[in-house]
C-alpha positions in Angstrom: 0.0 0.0 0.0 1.5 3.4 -0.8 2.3 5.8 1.5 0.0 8.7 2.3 0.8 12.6 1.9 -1.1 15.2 3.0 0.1 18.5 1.1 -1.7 22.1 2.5 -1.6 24.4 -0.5 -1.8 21.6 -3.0 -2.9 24.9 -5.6 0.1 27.3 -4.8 3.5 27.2 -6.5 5.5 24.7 -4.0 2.4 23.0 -2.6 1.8 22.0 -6.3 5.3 21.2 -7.2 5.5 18.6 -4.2 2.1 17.2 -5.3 3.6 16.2 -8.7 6.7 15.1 -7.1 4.6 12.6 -4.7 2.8 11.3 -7.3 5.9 10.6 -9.2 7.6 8.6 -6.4 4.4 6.6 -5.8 2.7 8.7 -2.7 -0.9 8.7 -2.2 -1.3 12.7 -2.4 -4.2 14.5 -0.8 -3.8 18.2 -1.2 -5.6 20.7 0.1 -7.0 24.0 -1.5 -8.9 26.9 -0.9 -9.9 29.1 -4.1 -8.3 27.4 -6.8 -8.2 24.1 -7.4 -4.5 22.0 -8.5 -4.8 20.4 -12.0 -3.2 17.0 -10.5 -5.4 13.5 -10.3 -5.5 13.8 -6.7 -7.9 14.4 -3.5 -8.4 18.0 -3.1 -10.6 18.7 0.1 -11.3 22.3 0.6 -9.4 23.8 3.8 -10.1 27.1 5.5 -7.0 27.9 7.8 -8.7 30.9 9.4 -10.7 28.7 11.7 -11.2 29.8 15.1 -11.8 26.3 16.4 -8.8 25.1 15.8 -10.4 21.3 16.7 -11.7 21.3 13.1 -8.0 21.4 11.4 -7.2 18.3 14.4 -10.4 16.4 13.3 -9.6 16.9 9.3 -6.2 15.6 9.2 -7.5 12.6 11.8 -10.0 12.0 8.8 -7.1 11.4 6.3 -4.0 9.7 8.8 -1.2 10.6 6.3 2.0 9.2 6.6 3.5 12.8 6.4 2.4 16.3 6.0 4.0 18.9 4.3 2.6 22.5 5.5 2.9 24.6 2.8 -0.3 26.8 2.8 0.0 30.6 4.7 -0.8 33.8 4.3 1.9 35.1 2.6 1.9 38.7 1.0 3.5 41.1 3.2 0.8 43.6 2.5 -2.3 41.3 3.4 -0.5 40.3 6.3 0.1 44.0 7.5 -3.8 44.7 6.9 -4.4 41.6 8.6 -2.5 41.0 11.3 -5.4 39.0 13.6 -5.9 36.8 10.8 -2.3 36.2 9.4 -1.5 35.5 12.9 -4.4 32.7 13.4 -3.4 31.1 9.6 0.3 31.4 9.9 0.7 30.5 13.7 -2.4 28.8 15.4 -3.3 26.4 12.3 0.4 25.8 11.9 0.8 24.5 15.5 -2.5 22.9 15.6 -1.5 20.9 12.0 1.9 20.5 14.0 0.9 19.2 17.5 -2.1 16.4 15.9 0.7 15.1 13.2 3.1 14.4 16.6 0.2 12.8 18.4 -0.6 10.5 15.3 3.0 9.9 14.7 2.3 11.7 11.5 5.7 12.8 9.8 5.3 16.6 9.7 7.1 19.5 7.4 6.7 23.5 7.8 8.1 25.5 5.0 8.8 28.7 6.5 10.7 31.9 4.8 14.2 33.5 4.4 12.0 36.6 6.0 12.3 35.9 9.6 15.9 38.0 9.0 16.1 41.3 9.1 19.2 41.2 6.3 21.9 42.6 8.2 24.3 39.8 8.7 24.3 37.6 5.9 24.6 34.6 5.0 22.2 33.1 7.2 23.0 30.1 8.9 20.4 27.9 11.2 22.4 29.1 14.4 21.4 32.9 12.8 19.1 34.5 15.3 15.8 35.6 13.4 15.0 39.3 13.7 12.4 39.7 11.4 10.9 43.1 9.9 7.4 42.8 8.9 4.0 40.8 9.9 5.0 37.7 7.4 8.1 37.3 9.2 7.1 37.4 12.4 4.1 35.1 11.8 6.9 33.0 10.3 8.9 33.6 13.3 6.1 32.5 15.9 5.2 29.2 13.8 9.0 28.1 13.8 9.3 28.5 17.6 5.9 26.5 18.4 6.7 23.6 16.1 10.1 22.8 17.5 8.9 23.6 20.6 6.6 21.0 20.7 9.0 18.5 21.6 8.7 14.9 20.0 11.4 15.2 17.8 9.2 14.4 14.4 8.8 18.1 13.0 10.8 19.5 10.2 11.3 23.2 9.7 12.5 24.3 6.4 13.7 27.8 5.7 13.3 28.5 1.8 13.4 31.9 -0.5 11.9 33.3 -3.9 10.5 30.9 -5.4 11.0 30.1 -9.2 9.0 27.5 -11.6 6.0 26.4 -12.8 2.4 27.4 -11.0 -1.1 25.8 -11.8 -2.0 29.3 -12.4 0.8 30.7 -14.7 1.4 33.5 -12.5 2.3 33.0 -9.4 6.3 32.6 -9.9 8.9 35.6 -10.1 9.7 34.5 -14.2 5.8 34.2 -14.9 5.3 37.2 -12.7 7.8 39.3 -14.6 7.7 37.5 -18.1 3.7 39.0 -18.2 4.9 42.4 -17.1 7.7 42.5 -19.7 5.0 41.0 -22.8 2.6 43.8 -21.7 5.7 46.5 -22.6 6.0 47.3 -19.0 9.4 47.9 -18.0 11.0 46.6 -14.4 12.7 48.4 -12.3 14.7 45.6 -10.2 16.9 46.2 -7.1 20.3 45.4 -7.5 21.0 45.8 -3.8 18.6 43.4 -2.3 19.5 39.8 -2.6 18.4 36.4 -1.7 18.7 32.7 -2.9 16.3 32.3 -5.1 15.6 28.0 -5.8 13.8 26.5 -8.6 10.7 25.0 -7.0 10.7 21.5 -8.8 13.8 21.1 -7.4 13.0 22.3 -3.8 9.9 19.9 -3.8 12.1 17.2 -4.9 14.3 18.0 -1.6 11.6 18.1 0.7 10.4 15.0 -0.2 13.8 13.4 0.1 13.5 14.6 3.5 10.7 13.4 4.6 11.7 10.0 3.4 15.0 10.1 5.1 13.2 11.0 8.4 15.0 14.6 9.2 14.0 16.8 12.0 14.6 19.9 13.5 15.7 23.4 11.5 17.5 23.3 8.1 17.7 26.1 5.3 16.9 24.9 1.8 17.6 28.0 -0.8 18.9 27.9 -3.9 23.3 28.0 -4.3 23.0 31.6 -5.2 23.2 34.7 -3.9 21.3 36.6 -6.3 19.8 40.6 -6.9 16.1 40.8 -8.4 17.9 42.4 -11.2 20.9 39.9 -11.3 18.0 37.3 -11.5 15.7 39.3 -13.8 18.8 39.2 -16.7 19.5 35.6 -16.5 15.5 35.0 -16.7 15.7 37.7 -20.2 18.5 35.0 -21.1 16.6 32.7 -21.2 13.3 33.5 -22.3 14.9 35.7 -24.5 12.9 38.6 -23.4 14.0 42.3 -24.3 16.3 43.4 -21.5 16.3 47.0 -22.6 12.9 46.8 -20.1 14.3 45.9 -16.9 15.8 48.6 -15.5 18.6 48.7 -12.6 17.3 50.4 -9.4 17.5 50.8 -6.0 15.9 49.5 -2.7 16.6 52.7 -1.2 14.8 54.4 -3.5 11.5 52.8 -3.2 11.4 52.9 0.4 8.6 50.3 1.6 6.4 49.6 5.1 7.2 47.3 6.7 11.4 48.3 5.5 12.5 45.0 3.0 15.6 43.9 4.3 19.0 43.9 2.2 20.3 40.7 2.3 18.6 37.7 3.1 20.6 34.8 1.3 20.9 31.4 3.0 23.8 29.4 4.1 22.1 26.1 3.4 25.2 23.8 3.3 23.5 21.8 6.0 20.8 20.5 4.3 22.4 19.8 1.2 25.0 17.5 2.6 21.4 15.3 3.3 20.4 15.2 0.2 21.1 13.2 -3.3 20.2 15.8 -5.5 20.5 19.3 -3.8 18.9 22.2 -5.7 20.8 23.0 -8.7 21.6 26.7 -9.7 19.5 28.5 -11.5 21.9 29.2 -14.4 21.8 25.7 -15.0 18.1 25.8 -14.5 17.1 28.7 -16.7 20.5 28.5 -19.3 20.6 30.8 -21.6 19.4 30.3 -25.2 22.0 29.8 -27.3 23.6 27.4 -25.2 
């Protein structure tokens, strides 16, 4: 009998990539959406994580007794988050520690994808021994959800720091290259920072990590970005590479001149050396990823 996975998010960019990644290695996938459904040949119960009786989320994954669950659903625009901090607070803390606590007591395998964001950018590379200092709602949501899971004690949990996010979405425009490809097509130009920088990872790749950490049984706090320490504008030129789009529309800027509330934070790339000594096939760059044309 195959094992079972339960995915939150099934519809979003990485929630979808680990779908298609389960299914490939023989999983029984249930993913969850809310809005949107995922355009895989699984089970897709609806799931609202803004429930206030949090025995509802306990009672739905006690329906479907996965093997593992991989949390990648949350509230995740900064601005929605800072409008909203009562509800970003109950979908990105209290459902993430109730999903948590019910997949310890069933002996359920359980993963938490949380965010480079928890830093505030000022001493990069982050490592997991980095303390978080986070600048904005999303973060600290982040923040709080981190601390409960690993607090909770049984040693089964997995926290998994990523970044930006590149790839494929069942929507076709949820990534950063679909984001910026549609801007760029429309004859909108870009302006992208070249002093902000993260590690951007290639979510087929990510998923495929994740799930070769679940099988492998890992716990605690790892960081899982991409090898690169990249600008949005660094990364927006090897995209037009690529996708041979008209670079003469993306535009160097800078951070400081779009100033931002909450403040975005300068540096946020990952050290994530840790978790790619784990794994068989760590995420690759995305030069390799997204290689130029003419190559």
């Amino acid at each position: 009998m195959p094992k079972r996975l339960l995915i939150t998010g099934a519809s979003g960019l990485l929630g979808f990539q680990v779908a298609s990644r389960a299914l490939q290695s023989g999983w029984e996938v249930v993913g969850t959406v809310s809005r949107h459904r995922c355009p895989l040949p699984i089970e897709q119960p609806q799931l609202d994580l803004a429930l206030e009786d949090l025995s509802e989320l306990e009672a739905f994954v006690g329906r479907y007794r996965p093997d593992a669950l991989v949390h990648c659903a949350a509230i995740s625009e900064a601005a929605q988050c800072e409008a909203n901090p009562t509800v970003a607070l109950r979908v990105n803390v209290a459902a993430t520690e109730a999903l948590a606590r019910t997949a310890g007591r069933t002996g359920c395998r359980f993963v938490f994808v949380s965010t480079d964001l928890v830093f505030d950018g000022r001493e990069a590379p982050y490592c997991e021994e980095s303390l978080p200092s986070p600048l904005g709602c999303y973060g600290r949501t982040k923040m709080a959800a981190e601390q409960r899971v690993l607090e909770l004690g049984d040693g089964g949990a997995l926290v998994v720091r990523t970044s930006l996010l590149l790839g494929p979405s069942p929507s076709g425009a949820r990534s950063v290259e679909e984001r910026l490809g549609a801007q760029l097509a429309a004859g909108k130009r870009a302006n992208l920072f070249t002093d902000e920088f993260r590690s951007p990872v290639y979510a087929p790749d990510l998923a495929a990590a994740l799930l070769e950490l679940v099988e492998a049984g890992q716990s605690g706090l790892l960081h899982l970005g991409g090898p690169e320490r990249l600008s949005r504008h660094a990364l927006g030129i090897l995209l037009a590479g690529h996708f041979g789009w008209d670079t003469r529309l993306i535009l160097a800027a800078s951070g400081r001149d779009y100033p931002s509330t909450p403040p975005r934070p300068t540096d946020v790339s990952l050290d994530s050396r840790r978790a790619y000594a784990l794994l068989s096939s760590p995420p690759r760059p995305l030069g390799r990823v997204f290689a130029p044309r003419n190559q």
